[in-house]
Each structure stands twice: as structure tokens, then as C-alpha cells.
C-alpha positions in Angstrom: -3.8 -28.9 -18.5 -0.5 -26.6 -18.5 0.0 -26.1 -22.3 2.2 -24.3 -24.5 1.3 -20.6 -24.9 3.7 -17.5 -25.9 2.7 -13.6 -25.5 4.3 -10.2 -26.3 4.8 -7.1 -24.7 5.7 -3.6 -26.3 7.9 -1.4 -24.0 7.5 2.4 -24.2 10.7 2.8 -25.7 14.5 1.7 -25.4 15.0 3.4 -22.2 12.3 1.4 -20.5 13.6 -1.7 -22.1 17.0 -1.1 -20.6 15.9 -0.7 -17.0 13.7 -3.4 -17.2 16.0 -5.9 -18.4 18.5 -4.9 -15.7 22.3 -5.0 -16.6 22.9 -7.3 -18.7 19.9 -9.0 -18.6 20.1 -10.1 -15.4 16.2 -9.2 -14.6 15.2 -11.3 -17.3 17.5 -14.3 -16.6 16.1 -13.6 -12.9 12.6 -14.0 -14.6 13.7 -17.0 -16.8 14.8 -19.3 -14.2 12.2 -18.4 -11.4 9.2 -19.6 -14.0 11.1 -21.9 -16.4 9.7 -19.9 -19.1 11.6 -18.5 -22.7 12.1 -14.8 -22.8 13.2 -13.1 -26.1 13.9 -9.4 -25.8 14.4 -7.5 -29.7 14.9 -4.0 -28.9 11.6 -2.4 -26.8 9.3 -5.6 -27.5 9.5 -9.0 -25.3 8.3 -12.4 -26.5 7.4 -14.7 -23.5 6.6 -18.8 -24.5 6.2 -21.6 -22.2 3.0 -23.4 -20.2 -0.1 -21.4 -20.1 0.8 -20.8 -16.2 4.5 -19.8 -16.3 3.8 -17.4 -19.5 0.6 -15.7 -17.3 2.8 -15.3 -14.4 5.7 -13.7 -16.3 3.3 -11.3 -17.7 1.9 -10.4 -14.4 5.6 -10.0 -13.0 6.7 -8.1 -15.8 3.4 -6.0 -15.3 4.0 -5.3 -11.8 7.7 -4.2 -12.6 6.6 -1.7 -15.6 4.4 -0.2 -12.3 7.4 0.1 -9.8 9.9 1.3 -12.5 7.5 3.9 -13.4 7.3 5.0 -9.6 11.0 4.4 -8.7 12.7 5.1 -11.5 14.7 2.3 -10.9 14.5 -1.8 -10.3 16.8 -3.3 -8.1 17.1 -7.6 -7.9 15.1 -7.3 -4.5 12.2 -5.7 -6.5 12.6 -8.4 -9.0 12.6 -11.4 -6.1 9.7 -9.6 -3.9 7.4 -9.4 -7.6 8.6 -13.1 -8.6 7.4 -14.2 -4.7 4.0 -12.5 -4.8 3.1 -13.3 -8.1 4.5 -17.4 -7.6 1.9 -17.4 -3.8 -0.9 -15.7 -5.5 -1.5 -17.9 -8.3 -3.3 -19.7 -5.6 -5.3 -17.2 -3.8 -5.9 -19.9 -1.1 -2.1 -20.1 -0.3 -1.9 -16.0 -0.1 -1.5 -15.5 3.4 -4.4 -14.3 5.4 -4.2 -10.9 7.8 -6.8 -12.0 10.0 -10.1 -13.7 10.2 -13.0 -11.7 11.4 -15.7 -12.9 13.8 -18.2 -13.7 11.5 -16.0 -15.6 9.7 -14.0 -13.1 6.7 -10.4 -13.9 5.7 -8.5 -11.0 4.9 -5.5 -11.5 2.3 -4.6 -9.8 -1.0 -6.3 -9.7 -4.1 -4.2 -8.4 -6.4 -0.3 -8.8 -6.9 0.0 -5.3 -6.0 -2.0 -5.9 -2.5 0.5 -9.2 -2.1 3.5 -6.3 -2.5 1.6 -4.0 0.1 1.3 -7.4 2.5 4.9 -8.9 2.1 6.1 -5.0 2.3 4.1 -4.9 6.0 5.6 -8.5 6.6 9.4 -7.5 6.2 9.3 -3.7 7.5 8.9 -1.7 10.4 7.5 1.5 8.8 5.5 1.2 5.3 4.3 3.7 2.9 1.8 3.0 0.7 0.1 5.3 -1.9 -2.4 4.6 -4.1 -6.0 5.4 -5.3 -9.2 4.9 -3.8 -10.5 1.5 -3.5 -7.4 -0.2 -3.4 -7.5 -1.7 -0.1 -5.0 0.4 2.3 -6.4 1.1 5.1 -8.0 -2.6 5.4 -5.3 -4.2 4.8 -3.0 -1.9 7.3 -5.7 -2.7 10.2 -5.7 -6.2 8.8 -2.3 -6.8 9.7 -2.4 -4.8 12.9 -5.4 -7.0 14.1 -3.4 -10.4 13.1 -0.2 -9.0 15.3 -2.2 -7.7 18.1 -4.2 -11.3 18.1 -0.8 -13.4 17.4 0.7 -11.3 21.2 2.9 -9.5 18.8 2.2 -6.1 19.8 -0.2 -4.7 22.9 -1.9 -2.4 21.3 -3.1 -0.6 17.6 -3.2 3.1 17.6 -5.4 4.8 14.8 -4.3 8.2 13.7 -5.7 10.4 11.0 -5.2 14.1 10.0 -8.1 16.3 10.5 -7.4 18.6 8.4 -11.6 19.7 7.2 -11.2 20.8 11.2 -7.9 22.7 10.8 -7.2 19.9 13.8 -8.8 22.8 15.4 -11.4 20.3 17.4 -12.3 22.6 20.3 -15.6 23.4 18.5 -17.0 20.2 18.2 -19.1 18.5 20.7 -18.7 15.7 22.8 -15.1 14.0 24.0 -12.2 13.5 22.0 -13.5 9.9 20.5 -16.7 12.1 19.4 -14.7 14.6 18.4 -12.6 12.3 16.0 -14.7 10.0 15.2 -16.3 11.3 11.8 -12.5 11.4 10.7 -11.7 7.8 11.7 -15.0 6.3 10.4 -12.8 4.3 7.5 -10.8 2.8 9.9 -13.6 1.2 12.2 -15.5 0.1 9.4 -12.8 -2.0 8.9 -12.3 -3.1 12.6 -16.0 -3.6 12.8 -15.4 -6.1 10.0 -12.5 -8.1 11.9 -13.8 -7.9 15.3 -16.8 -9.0 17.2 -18.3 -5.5 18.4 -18.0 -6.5 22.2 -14.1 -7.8 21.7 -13.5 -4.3 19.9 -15.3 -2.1 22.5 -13.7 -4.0 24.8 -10.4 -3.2 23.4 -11.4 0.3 23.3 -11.9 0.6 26.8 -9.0 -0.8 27.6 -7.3 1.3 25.2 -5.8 -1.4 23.9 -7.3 0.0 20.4 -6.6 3.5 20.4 -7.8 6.2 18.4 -6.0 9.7 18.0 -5.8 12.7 16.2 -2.9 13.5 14.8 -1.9 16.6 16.4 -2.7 14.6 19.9 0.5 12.6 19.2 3.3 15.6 19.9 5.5 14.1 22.6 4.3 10.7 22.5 6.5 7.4 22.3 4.3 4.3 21.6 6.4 0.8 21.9 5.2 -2.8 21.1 2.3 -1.0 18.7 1.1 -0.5 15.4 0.6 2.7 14.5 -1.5 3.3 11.2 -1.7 6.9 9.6 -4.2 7.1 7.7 -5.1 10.1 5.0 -1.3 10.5 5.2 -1.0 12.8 1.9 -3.1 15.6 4.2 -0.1 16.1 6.5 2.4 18.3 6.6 6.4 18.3 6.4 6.8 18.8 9.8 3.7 16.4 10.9 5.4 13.6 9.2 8.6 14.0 11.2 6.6 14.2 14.2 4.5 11.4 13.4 7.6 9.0 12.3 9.9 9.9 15.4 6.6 8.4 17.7 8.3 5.1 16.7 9.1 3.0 19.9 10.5 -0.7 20.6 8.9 -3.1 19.0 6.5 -1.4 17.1 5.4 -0.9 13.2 4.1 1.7 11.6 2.1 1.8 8.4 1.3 5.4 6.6 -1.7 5.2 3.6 -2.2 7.9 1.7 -3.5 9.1 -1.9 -1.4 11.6 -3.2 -4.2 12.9 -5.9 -6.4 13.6 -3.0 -4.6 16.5 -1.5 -6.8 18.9 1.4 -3.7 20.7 2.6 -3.8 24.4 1.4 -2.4 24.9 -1.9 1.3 26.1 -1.1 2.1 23.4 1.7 4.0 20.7 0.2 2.1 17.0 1.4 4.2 15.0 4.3 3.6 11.6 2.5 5.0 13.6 -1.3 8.1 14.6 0.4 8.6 11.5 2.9 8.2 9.2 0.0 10.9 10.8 -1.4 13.4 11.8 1.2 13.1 8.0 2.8 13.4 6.0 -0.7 17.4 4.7 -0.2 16.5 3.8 3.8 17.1 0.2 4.7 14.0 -1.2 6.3 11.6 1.5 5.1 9.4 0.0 2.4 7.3 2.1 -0.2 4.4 0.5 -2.1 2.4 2.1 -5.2 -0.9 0.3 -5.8 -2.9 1.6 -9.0 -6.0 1.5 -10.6 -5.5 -2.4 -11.3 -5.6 -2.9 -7.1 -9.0 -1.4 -6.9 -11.4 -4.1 -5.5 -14.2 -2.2 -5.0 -17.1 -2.1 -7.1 -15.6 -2.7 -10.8 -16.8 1.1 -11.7 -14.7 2.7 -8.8 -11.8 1.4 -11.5 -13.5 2.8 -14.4 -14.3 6.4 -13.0 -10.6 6.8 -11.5 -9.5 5.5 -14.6 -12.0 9.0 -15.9 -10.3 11.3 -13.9 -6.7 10.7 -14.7 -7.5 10.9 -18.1 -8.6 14.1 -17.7 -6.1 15.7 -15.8 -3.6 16.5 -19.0 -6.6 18.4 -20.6 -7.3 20.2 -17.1 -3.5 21.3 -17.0 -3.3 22.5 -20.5 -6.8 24.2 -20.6 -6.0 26.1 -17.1 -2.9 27.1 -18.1 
């Protein structure tokens, strides 16, 4: 049973408020008519009433909004359409749309409205950016949807790159061929192959190179068409390693670049590729930029709780070091 319920949200201030509503309102009559629900804005506090459902999913729209416009700096009606879309599908988790179904018999879909944003973001755009902490599903959800396009005829082929930066991409050293060589690196990405694919399909694949893995300094001169190309690790590249790596885009391919901008390797002084991408790309049509957070993390519920730890403790760090 649907019943009546209300609930209330307190804004960080005015300013929030303003860019939340949109001008004139228009976010919240956006909101309003989507869900059928009441929406009474006083100053920085909302009060949302209607059926148990509509009021739940308001709050989880208005939730996910808070998140972008505290990324962005901005909404747009788009933002507000793609939140109202996500949120609407995954209220049945059955009717979010699955990324591919493994051989022994795993469905792969979001599990939080943030992951629905990551998916529909994949869905709509050629080349997606999404940054977020650990645990939050971006790199299985990236080869996800790269296995469902290379299985639907799609694409050809899935190409796996990854920074080696704890090498200096400096591989010479290490034994064996370049798939040894790399292979330590890439180990997050075929866990998560290994758990869409029956082994002999993906070695298979491999040997075909239909799946290909490659470091990232391998891809210099390269054009890859009809492909999906996920970077993975993308915060441990470079300025000029990001242009390199975006300009491998061909015909008919996607590419999808995960990163976690707290997790930084590069040397101290060298600004992170993903940082200043994120950036320089945010107005470019057909380039979509998710943030996940702490409430996407679907790993083991104290992976939340310790980053949750950690950036707590980075104020105190800052002002104690300095």
C-alpha cells in the first residue's frame, strides 16, 4: 500500500537552494510533475508530501542532484530528466537494465542511482568519464557494458588499457611477454571479465585478439574503430597521455575512462590527465562526466565506512601539515 507520507530536506544555505530549484523553479516543477508529488520550498529547507513511493523517489532525485551540483557547479534540465529517469527504472531493480549476463549465470546492472547515471551515461555517449571512490563499481560496470556490445555485434573488439605508472611504463625489466608484463596492472579488469565470460570463450577471445590488453604507453599511433576502449586507473595519467589516449578514438567506437582522483601515483608536481580532462571537456556535446560517491560503494558495507574515515580526515591532515 502507497500511502501518504511527507519528508524534509535542509539545504546548505540560499545559494544551494537557488541552483537547486533552477530558475524559477523550474527543477522543482520538473520534479513535481515527473512524480505527482507536493514540493514546498521556504528559503534553504524543502518539504516533499505525497505516496510513500513518489516522496522516497523525490528524495533520492533531489539526493542525487545535491551530488552533481556539488561536482558541476551547476544543474541543467538534462541533469534533472537523466536523475528523474534513473531514479523512476530503479525503483524496480528487476527493470534496471542489465550489461550482460555471465556464464555462470550473473546479471550485471546498477545498484545504486548513481551506478544507473554511470550506465545511462555509457548508453547515450561515446566517451565517458567517471570518477569516484573505491568500491563503487567502475571498472565492472565499464567491461560490463563492453561485453554486452561486443556480444550484441556492436563492436569487434574491447581493448583494456591501464597506466603503469608503479613501472614508470618502463616494462623492459620485467619478465616474460607483453601480456606477462602487464598483467599485474590489468588484474582488476580480468577479474571482472572472468566473471562475465566462460574462461575458454575469454581465452578464446584473447587469442584472437578480439579482447585486447595494452599498456598505455603501447597505444602512441594507434586508431582503434568499432571498439571499446576502457582506461582504467585514469587519474595516474598525464596531460599529454590523456590527449593521446582520447585522439585513439576511431569509427564506431566508445570509450570509457575510470579513475579515482584521491588515489593519485603520478609524481607530486604533474597535474592528473583525468583532473584536467574532467575539466577542460565539461561543456563538450556527447562527452558525459559521472561522479559516484561513497553511497555507490557495493562492496563489503565497511569499504563505505573506512572511505567515509579517510575523507574525514583529510581537513585535519591539511591543517596539521601546514
Amino acid at each position: 500500500m502507497n500511502g501518504e507520507t511527507s519528508v524534509s530536506l535542509t539545504l546548505e544555505d540560499r545559494d544551494e537552494a537557488l541552483l537547486l530549484f533552477g530558475s524559477r523553479d523550474q527543477f522543482l516543477r520538473q520534479i513535481r510533475d515527473a512524480l505527482g508529488v507536493r514540493i514546498i520550498a521556504r528559503g534553504d529547507v524543502v518539504h516533499i508530501e505525497g505516496g510513500e513511493t513518489q516522496v522516497d523517489q523525490a528524495d533520492r532525485v533531489f539526493a542525487q542532484l545535491r551530488q552533481m551540483l556539488k561536482k558541476q557547479g551547476s544543474l541543467t534540465g538534462e541533469n534533472v530528466r537523466t536523475v528523474l529517469a534513473v531514479v523512476q527504472q530503479n525503483e524496480d531493480r528487476q527493470a534496471a537494465p542489465n550489461l550482460a549476463v555471465a556464464g555462470v549465470g550473473r546479471s550485471v546492472r546498477p545498484r545504486t542511482d548513481g551506478q544507473g547515471r554511470y550506465v545511462h551515461a555509457m548508453q547515450k555517449n561515446e566517451l565517458v568519464f567517471v570518477i569516484g571512490p573505491a568500491g563503487t563499481g567502475k571498472t565492472y560496470l565499464a567491461v560490463g557494458m563492453a561485453v554486452n556490445l561486443l556480444r550484441q555485434g556492436v563492436v569487434k573488439k574491447i581493448c583494456l588499457v591501464r597506466p603503469a605508472v608503479e613501472a614508470g611504463e618502463r616494462l623492459g625489466f620485467l619478465p616474460g611477454d607483453i601480456v606477462a608484463k602487464i598483467n599485474p596492472y590489468l588484474r582488476p579488469l580480468f577479474d571482472s571479465l572472468n566473471d562475465m565470460m566462460e574462461p575458454e570463450q575469454l581465452k578464446r577471445y584473447m587469442e584472437n585478439d578480439i579482447i585486447e590488453i595494452c599498456p598505455l604507453a603501447y597505444m602512441r599511433g594507434r586508431t582503434l574503430n568499432n571498439a571499446v576502449i576502457i582506461l582504467d586507473e585514469g587519474q595516474n595519467t598525464t596531460i599529454p597521455q590523456m590527449k593521446m589516449f582520447l585522439t585513439r578514438m576511431g569509427n564506431g567506437s566508445k570509450i570509457i575512462v575510470t579513475g579515482d582522483i584521491t588515489q593519485v601515483d603520478l609524481p607530486r608536481q604533474t597535474r592528473s590527465g583525468l583532473v584536467d580532462a574532467a575539466h577542460r571537456l565539461r561543456e563538450v556535446e556527447g562527452i558525459g562526466i559521472i561522479y559516484l560517491s561513497e553511497e555507490d560503494i557495493v562492496r563489503h558495507p565497511l569499504v563505505q565506512k573506512i572511505v567515509q574515515a579517510y575523507e574525514d580526515d583529510k581537513p585535519r591532515r591539511r591543517k596539521s601539515d601546514g
